[in-house]
Biopython code that builds the backbone (N, CA, C, O; Angstrom):
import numpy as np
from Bio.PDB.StructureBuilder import StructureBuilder

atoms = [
    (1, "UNK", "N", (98.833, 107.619, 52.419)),
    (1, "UNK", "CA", (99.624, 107.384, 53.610)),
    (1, "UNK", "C", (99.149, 108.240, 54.777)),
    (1, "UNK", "O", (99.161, 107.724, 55.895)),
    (2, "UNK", "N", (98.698, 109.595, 54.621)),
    (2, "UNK", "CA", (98.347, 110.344, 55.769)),
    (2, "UNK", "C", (96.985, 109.946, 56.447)),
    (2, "UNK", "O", (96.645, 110.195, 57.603)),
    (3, "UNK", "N", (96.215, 109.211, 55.386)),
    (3, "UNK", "CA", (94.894, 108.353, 56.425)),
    (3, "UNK", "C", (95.101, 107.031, 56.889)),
    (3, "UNK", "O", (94.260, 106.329, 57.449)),
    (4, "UNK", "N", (96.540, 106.668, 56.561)),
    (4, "UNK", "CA", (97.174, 105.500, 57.427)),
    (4, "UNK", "C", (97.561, 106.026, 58.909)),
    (4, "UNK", "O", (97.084, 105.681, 59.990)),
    (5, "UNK", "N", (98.529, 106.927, 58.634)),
    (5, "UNK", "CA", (99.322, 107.419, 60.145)),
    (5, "UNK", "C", (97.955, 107.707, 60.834)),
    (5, "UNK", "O", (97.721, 107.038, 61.840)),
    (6, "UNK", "N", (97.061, 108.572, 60.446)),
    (6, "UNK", "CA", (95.809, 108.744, 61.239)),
    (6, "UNK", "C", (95.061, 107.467, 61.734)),
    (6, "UNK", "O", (94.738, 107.352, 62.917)),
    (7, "UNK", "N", (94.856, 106.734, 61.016)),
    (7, "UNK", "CA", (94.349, 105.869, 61.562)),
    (7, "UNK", "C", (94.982, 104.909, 62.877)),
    (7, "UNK", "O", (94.387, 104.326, 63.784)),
    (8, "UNK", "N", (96.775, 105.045, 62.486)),
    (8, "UNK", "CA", (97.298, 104.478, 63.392)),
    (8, "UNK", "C", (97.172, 105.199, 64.456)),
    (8, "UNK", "O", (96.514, 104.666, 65.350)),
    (9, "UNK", "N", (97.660, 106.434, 64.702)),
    (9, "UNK", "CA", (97.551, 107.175, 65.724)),
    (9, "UNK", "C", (96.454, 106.847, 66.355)),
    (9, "UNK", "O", (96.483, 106.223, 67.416)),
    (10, "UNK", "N", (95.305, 107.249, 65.742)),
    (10, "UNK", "CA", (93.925, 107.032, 67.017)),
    (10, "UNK", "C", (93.769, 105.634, 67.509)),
    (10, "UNK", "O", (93.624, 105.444, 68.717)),
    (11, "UNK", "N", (93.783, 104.940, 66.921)),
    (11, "UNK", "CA", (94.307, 103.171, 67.709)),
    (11, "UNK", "C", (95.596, 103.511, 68.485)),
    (11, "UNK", "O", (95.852, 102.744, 69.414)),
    (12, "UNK", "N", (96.245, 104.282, 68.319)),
    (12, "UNK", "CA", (97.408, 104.286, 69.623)),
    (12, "UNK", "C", (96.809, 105.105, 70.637)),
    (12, "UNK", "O", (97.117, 104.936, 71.817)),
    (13, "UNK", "N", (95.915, 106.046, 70.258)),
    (13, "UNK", "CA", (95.514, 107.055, 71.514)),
    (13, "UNK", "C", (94.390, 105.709, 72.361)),
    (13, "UNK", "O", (94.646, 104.968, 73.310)),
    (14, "UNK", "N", (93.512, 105.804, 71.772)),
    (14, "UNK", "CA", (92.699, 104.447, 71.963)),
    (14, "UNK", "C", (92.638, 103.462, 73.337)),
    (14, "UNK", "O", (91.941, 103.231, 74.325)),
    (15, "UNK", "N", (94.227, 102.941, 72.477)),
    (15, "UNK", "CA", (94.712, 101.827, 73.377)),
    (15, "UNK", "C", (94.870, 102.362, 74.443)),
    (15, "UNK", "O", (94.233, 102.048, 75.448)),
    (16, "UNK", "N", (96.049, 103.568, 74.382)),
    (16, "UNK", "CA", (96.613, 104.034, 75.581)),
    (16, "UNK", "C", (95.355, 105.043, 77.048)),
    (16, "UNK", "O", (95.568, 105.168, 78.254)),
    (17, "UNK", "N", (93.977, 105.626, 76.084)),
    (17, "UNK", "CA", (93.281, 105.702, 77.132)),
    (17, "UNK", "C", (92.525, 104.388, 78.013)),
    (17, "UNK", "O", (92.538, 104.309, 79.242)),
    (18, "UNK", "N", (91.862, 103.374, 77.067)),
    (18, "UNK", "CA", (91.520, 102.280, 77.473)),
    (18, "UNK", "C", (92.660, 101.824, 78.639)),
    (18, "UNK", "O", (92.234, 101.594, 79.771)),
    (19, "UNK", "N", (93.448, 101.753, 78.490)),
    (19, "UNK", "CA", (94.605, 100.378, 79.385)),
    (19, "UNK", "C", (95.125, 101.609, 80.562)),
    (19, "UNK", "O", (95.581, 101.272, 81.655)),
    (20, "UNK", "N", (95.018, 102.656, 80.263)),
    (20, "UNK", "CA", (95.820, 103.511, 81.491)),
    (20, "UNK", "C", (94.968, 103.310, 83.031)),
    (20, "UNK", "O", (95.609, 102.933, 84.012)),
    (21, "UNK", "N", (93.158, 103.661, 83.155)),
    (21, "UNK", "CA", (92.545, 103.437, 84.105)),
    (21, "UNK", "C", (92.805, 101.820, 84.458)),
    (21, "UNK", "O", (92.775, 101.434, 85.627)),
    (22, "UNK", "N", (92.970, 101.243, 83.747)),
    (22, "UNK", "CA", (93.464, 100.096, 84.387)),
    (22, "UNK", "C", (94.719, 99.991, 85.245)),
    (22, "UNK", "O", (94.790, 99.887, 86.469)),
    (23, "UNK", "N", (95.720, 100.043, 84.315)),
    (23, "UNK", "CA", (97.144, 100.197, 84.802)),
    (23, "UNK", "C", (96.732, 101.142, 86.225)),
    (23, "UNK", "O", (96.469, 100.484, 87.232)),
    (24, "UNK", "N", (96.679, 102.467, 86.313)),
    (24, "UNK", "CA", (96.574, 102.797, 87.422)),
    (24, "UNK", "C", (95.638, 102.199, 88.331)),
    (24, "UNK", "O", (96.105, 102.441, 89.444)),
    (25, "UNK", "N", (94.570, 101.549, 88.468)),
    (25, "UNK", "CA", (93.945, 100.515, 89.070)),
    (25, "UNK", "C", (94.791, 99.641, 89.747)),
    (25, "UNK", "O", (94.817, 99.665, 90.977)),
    (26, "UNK", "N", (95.501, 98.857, 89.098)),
    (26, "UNK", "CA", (96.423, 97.673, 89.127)),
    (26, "UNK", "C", (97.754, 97.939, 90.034)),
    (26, "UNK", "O", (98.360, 97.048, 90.629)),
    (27, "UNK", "N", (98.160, 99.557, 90.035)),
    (27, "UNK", "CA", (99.134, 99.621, 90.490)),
    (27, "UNK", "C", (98.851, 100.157, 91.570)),
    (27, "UNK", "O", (99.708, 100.111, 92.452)),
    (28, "UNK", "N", (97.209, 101.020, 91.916)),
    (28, "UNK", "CA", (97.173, 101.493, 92.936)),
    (28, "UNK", "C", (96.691, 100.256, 94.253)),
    (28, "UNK", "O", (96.974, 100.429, 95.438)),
    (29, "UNK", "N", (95.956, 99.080, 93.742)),
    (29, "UNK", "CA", (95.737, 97.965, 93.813)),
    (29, "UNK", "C", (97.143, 97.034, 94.776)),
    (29, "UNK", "O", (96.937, 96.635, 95.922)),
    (30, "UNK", "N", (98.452, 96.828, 94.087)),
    (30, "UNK", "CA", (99.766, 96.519, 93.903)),
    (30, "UNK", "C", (100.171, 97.137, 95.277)),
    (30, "UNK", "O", (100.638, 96.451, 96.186)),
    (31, "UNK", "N", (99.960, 98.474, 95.362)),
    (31, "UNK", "CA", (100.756, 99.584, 96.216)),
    (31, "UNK", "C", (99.944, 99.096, 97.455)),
    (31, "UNK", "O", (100.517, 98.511, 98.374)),
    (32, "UNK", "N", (98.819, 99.305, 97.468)),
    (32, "UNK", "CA", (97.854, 98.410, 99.010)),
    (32, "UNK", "C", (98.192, 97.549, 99.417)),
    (32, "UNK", "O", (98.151, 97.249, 100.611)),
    (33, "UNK", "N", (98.755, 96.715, 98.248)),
    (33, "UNK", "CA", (99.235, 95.144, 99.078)),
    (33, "UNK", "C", (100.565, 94.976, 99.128)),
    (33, "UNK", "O", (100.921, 94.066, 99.876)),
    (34, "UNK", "N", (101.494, 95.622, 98.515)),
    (34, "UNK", "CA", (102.784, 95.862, 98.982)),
    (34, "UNK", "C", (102.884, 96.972, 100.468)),
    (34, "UNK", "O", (103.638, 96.666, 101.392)),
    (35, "UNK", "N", (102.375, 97.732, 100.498)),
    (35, "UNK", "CA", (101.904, 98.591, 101.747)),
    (35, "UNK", "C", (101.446, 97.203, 102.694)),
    (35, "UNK", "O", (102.528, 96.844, 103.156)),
    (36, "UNK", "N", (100.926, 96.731, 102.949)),
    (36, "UNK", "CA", (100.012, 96.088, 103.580)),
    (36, "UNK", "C", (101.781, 94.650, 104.274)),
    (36, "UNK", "O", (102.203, 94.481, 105.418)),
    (37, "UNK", "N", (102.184, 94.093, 103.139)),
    (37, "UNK", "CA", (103.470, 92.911, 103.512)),
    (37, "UNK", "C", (104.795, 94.033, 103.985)),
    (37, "UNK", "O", (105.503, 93.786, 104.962)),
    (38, "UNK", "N", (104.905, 94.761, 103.481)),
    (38, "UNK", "CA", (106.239, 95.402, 103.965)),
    (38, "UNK", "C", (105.940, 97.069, 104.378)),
    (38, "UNK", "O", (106.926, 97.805, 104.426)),
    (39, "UNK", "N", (104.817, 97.545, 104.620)),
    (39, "UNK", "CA", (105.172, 98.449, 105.849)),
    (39, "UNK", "C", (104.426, 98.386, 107.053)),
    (39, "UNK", "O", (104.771, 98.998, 108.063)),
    (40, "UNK", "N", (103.342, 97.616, 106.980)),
    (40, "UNK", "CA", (102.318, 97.953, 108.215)),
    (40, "UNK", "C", (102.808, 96.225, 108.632)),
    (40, "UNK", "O", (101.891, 95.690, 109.254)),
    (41, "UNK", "N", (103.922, 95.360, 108.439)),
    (41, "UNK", "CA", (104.175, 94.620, 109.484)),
    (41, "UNK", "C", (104.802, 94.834, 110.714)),
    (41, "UNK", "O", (104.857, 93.998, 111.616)),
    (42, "UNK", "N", (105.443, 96.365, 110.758)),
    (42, "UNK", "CA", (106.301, 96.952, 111.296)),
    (42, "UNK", "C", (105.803, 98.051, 111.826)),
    (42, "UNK", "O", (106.401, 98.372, 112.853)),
    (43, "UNK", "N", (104.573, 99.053, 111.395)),
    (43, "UNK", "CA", (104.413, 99.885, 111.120)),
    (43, "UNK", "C", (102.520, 99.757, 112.263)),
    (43, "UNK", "O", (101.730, 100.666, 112.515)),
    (44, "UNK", "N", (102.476, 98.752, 112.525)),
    (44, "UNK", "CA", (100.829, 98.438, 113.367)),
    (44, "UNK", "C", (100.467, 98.790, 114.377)),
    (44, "UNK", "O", (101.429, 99.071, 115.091)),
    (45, "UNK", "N", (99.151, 98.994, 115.044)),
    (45, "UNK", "CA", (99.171, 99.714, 116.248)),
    (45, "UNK", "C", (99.676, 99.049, 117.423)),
    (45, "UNK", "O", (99.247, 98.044, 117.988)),
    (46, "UNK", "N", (100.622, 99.756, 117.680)),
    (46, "UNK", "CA", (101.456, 99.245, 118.843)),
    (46, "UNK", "C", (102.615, 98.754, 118.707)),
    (46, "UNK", "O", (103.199, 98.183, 119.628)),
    (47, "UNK", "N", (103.162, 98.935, 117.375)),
    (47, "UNK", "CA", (104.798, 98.729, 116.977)),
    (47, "UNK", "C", (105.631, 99.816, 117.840)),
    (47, "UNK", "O", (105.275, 100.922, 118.247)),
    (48, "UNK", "N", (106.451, 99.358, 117.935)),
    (48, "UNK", "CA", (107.669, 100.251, 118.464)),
    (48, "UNK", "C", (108.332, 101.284, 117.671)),
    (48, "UNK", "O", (108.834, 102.342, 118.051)),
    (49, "UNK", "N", (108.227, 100.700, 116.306)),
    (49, "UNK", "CA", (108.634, 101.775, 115.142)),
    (49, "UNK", "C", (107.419, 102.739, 114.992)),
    (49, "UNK", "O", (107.545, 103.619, 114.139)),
    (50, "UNK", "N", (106.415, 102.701, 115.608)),
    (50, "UNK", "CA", (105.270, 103.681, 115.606)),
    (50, "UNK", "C", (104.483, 103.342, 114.444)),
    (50, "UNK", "O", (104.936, 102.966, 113.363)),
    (51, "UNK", "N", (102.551, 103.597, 114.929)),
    (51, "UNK", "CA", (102.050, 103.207, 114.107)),
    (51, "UNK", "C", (101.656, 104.232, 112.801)),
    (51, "UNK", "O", (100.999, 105.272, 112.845)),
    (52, "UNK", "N", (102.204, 103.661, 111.779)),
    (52, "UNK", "CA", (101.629, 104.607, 110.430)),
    (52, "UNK", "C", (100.740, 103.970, 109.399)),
    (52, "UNK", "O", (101.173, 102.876, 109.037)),
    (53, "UNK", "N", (99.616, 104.343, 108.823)),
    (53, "UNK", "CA", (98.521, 104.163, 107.968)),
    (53, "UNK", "C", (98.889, 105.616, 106.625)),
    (53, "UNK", "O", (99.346, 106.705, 106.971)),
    (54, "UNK", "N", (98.643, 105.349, 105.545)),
    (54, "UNK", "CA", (98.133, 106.109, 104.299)),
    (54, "UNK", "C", (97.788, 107.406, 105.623)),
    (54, "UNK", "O", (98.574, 108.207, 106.129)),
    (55, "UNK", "N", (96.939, 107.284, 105.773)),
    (55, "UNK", "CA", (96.261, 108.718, 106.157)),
    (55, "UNK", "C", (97.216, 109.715, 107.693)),
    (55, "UNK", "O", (96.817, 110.778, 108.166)),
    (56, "UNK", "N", (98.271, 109.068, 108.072)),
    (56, "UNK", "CA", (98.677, 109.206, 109.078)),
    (56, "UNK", "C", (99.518, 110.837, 108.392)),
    (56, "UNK", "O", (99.507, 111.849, 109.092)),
    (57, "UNK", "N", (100.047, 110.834, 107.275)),
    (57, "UNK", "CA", (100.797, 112.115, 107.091)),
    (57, "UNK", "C", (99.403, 112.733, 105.794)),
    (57, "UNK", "O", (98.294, 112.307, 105.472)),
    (58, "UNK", "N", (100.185, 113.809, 105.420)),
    (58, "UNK", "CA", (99.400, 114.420, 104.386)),
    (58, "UNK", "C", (100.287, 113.803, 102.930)),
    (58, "UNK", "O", (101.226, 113.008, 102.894)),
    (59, "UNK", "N", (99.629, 114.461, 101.888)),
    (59, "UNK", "CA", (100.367, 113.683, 100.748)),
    (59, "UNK", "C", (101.660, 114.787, 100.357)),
    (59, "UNK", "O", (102.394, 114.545, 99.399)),
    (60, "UNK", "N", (101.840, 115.995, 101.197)),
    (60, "UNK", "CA", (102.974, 116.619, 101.122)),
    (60, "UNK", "C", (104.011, 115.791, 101.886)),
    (60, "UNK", "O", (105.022, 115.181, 101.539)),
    (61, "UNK", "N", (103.300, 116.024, 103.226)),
    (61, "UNK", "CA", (104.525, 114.909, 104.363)),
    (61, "UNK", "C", (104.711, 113.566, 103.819)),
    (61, "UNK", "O", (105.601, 112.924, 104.376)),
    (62, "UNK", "N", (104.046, 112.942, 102.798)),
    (62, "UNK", "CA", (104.586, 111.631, 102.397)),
    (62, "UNK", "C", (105.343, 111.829, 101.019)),
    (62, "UNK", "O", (106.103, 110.962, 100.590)),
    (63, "UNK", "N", (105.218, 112.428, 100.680)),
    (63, "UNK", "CA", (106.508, 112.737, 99.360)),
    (63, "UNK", "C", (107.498, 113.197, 99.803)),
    (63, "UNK", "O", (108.531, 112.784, 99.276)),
    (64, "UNK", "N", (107.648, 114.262, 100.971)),
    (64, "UNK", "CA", (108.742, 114.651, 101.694)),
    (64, "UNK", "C", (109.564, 113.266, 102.049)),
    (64, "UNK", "O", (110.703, 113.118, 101.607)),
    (65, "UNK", "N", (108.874, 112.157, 102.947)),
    (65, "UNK", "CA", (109.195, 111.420, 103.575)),
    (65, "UNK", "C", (109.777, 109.994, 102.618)),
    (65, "UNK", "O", (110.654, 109.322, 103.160)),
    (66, "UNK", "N", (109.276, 109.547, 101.192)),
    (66, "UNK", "CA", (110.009, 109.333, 100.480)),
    (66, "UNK", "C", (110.785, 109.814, 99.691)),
    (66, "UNK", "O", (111.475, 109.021, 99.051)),
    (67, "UNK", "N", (110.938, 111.148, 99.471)),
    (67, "UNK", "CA", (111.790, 111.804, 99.014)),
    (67, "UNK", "C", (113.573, 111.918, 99.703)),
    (67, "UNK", "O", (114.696, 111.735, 99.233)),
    (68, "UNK", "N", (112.911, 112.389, 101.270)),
    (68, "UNK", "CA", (114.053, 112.454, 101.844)),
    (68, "UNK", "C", (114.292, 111.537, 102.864)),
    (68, "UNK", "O", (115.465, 111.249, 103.101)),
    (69, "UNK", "N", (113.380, 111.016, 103.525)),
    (69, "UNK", "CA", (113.536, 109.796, 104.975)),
    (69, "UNK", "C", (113.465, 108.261, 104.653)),
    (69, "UNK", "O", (113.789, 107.445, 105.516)),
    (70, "UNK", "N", (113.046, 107.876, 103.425)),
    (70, "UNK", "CA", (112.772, 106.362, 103.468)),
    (70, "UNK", "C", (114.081, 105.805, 103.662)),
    (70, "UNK", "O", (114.415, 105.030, 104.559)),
    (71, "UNK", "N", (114.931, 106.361, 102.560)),
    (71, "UNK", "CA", (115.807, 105.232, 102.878)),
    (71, "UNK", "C", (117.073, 105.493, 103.807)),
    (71, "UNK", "O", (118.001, 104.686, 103.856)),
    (72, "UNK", "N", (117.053, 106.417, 104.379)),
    (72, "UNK", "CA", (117.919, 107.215, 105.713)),
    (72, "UNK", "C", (116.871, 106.198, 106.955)),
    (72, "UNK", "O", (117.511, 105.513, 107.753)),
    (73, "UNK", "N", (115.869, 106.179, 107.005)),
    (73, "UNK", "CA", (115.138, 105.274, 107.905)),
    (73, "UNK", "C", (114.917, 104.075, 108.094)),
    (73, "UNK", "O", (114.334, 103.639, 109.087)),
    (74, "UNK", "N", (115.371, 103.374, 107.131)),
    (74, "UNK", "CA", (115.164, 102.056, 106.154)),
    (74, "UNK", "C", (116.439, 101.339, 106.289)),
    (74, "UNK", "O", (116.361, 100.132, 106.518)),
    (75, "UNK", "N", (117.502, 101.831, 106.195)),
    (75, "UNK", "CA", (118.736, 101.349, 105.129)),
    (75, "UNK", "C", (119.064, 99.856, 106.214)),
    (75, "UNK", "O", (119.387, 98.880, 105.536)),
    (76, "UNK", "N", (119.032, 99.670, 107.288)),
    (76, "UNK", "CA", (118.776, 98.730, 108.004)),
    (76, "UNK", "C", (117.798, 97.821, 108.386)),
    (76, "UNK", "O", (118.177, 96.770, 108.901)),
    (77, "UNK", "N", (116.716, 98.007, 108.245)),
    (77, "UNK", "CA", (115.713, 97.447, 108.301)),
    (77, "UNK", "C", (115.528, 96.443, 107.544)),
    (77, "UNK", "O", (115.584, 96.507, 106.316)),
    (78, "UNK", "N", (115.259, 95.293, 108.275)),
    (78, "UNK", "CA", (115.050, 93.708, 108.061)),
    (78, "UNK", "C", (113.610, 93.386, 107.763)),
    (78, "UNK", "O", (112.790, 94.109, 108.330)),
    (79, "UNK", "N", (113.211, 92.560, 107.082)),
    (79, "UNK", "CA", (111.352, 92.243, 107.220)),
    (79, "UNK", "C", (111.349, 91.594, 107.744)),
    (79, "UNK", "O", (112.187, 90.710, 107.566)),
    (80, "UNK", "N", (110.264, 91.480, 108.984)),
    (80, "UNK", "CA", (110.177, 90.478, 109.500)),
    (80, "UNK", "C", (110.051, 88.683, 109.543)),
    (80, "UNK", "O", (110.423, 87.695, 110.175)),
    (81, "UNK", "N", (109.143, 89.171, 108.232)),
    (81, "UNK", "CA", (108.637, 87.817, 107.611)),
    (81, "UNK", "C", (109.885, 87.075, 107.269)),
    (81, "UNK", "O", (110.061, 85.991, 107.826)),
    (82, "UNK", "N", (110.959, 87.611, 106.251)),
    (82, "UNK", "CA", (111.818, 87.189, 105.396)),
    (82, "UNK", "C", (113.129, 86.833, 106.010)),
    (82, "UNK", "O", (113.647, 85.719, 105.933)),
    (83, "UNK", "N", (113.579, 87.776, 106.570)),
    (83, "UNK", "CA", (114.367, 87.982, 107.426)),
    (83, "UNK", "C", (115.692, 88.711, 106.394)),
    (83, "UNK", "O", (116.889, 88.540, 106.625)),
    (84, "UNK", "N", (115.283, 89.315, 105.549)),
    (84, "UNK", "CA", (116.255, 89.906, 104.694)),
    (84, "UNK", "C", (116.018, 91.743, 104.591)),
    (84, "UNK", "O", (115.053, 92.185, 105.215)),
    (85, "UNK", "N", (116.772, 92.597, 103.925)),
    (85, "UNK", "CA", (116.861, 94.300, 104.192)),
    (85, "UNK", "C", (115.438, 94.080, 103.473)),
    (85, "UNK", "O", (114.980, 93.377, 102.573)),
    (86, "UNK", "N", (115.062, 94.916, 104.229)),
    (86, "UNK", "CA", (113.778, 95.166, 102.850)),
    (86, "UNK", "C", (114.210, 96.158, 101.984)),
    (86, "UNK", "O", (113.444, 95.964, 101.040)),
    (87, "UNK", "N", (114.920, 97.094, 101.658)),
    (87, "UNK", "CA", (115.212, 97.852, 100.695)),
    (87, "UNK", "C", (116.090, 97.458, 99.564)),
    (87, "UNK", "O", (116.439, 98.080, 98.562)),
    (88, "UNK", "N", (116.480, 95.694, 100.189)),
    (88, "UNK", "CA", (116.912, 94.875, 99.359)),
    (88, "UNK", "C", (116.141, 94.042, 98.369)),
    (88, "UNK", "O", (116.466, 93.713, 97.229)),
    (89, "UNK", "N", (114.965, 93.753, 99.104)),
    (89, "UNK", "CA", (113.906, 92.905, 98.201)),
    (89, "UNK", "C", (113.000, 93.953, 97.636)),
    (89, "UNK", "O", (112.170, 93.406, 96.909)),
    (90, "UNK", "N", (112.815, 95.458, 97.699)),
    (90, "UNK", "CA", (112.336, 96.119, 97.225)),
    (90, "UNK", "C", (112.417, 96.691, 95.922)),
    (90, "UNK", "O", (113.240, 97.606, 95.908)),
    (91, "UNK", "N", (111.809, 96.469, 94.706)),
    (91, "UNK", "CA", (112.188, 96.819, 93.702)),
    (91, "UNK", "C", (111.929, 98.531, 93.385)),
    (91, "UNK", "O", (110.890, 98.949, 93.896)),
    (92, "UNK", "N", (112.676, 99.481, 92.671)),
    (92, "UNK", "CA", (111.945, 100.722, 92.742)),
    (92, "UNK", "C", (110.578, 101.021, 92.125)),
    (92, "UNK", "O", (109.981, 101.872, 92.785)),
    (93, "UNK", "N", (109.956, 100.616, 91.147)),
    (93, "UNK", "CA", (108.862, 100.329, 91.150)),
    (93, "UNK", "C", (107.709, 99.802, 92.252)),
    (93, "UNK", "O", (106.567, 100.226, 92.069)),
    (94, "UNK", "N", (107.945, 98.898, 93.391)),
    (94, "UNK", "CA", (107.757, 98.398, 93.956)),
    (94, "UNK", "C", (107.594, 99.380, 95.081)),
    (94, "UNK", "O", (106.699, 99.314, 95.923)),
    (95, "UNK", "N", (108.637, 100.396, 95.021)),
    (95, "UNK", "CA", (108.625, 101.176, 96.301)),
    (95, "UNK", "C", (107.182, 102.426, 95.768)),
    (95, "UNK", "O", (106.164, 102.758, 96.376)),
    (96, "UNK", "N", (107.740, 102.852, 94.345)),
    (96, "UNK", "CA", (106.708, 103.861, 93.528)),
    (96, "UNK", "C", (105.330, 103.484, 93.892)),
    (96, "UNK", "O", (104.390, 104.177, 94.283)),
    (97, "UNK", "N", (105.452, 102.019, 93.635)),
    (97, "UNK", "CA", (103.894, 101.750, 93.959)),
    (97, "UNK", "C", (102.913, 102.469, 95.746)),
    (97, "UNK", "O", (101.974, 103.059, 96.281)),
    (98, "UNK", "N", (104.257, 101.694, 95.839)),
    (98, "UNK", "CA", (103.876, 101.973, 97.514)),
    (98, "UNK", "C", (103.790, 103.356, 98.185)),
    (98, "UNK", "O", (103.154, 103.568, 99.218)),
    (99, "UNK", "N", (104.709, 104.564, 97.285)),
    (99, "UNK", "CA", (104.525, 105.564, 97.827)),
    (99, "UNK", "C", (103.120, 106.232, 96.690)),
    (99, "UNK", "O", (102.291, 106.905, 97.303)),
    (100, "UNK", "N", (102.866, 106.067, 95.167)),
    (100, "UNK", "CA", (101.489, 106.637, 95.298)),
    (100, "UNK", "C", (99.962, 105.946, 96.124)),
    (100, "UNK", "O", (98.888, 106.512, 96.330)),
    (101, "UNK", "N", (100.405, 104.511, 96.468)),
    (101, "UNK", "CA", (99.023, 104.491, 97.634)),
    (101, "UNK", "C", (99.443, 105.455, 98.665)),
    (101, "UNK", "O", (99.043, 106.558, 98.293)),
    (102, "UNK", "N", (99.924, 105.531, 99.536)),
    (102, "UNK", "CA", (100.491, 106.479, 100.505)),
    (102, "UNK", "C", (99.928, 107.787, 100.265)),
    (102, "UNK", "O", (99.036, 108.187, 101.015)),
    (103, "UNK", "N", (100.409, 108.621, 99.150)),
    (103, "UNK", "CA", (99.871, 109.621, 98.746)),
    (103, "UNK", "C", (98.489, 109.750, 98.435)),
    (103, "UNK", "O", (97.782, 110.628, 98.932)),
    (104, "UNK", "N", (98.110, 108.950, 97.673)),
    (104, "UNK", "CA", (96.568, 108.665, 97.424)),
    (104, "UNK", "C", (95.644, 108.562, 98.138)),
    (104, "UNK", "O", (94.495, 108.899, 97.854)),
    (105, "UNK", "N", (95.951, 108.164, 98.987)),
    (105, "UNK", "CA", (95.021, 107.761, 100.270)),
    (105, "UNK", "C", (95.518, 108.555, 101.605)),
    (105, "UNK", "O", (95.168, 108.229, 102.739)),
    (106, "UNK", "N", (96.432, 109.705, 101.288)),
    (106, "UNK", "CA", (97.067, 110.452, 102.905)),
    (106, "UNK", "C", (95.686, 111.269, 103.003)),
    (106, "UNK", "O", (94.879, 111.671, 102.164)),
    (107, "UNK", "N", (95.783, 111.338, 104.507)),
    (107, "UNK", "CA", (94.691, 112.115, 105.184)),
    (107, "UNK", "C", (94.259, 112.776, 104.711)),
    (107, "UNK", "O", (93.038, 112.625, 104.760)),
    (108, "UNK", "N", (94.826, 114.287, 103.696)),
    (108, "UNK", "CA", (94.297, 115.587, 102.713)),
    (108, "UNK", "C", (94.140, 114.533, 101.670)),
    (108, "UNK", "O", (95.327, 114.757, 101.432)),
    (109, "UNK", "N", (93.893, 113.814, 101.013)),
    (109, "UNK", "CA", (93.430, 113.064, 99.618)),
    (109, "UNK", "C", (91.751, 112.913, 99.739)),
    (109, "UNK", "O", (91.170, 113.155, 100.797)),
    (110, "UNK", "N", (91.066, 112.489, 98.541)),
    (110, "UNK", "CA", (89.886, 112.266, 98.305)),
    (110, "UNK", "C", (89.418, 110.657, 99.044)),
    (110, "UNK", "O", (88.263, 110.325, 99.310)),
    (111, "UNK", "N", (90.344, 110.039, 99.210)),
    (111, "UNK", "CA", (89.793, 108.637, 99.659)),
    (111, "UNK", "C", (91.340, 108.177, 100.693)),
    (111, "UNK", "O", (92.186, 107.311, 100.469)),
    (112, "UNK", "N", (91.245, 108.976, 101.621)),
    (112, "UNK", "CA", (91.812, 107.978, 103.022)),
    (112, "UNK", "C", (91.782, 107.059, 103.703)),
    (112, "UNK", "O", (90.662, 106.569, 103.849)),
    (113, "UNK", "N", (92.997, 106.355, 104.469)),
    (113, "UNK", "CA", (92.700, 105.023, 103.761)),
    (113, "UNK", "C", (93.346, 104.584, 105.309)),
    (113, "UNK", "O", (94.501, 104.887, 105.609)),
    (114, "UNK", "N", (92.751, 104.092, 105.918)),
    (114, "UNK", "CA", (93.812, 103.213, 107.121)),
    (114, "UNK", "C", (94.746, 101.828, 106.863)),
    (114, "UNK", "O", (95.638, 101.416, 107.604)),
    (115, "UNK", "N", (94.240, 101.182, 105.486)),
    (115, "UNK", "CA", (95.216, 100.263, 105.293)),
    (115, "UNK", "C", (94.970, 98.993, 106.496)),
    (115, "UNK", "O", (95.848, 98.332, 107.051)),
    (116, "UNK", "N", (93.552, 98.913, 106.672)),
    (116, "UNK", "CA", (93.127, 97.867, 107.839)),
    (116, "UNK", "C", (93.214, 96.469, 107.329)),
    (116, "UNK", "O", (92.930, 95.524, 108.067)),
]
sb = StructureBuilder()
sb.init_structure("model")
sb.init_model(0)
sb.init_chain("A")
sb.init_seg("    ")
for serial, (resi, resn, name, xyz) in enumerate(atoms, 1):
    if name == "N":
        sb.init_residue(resn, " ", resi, " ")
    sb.init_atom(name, np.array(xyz, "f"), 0.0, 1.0, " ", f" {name:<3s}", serial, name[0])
structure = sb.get_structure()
């Protein structure tokens, strides 16, 4: 039995290194294009709500800013496209996604990102 559990285990480690660079791929992927429909429709150069890109804060000022401002800034806010809250059609996952591109790509990160 103990060169069973072993064997299972390393097929579980396995799996879980194989599929993770993906998964984070996929979600950092996800977060660009959710970034892209629900914040930079609002968010473009020359919006009135002011223009913000990934690289516009640091990845401190953007954890601050979902931590404490999204949805104090948000809680009204309509999409344009839809015409519904967006913090309504936003799933929290959905938002997660969106705040590690943000972070990932803020100005102090390895790959900054204007989100063009």
């Amino acid at each position: 039995m103990g060169r069973f559990h072993l064997c299972l285990l390393t097929t579980a480690v396995l799996v879980a290194l194989l599929t993770s660079p993906q998964t984070a791929r996929a979600q950092s992927a996800n977060g660009k294009e959710l970034y892209r429909n629900n914040c930079k429709v609002c968010h473009d150069k020359g919006s009135p709500h002011g223009q913000y890109s990934p690289m516009t804060l640091t990845q401190d000022q953007w954890r601050s800013f979902f931590k404490m401002k999204l949805i104090p800034a948000h809680k009204s806010a309509v999409h344009p496209k839809t015409g519904g809250k967006l913090l309504e059609q936003l799933t929290p996952d959905q938002i997660k996604a969106i705040q590690r591109f943000a972070i990932d790509h803020a100005a102090d990160s390895e790959q900054p990102a204007t989100c063009g």
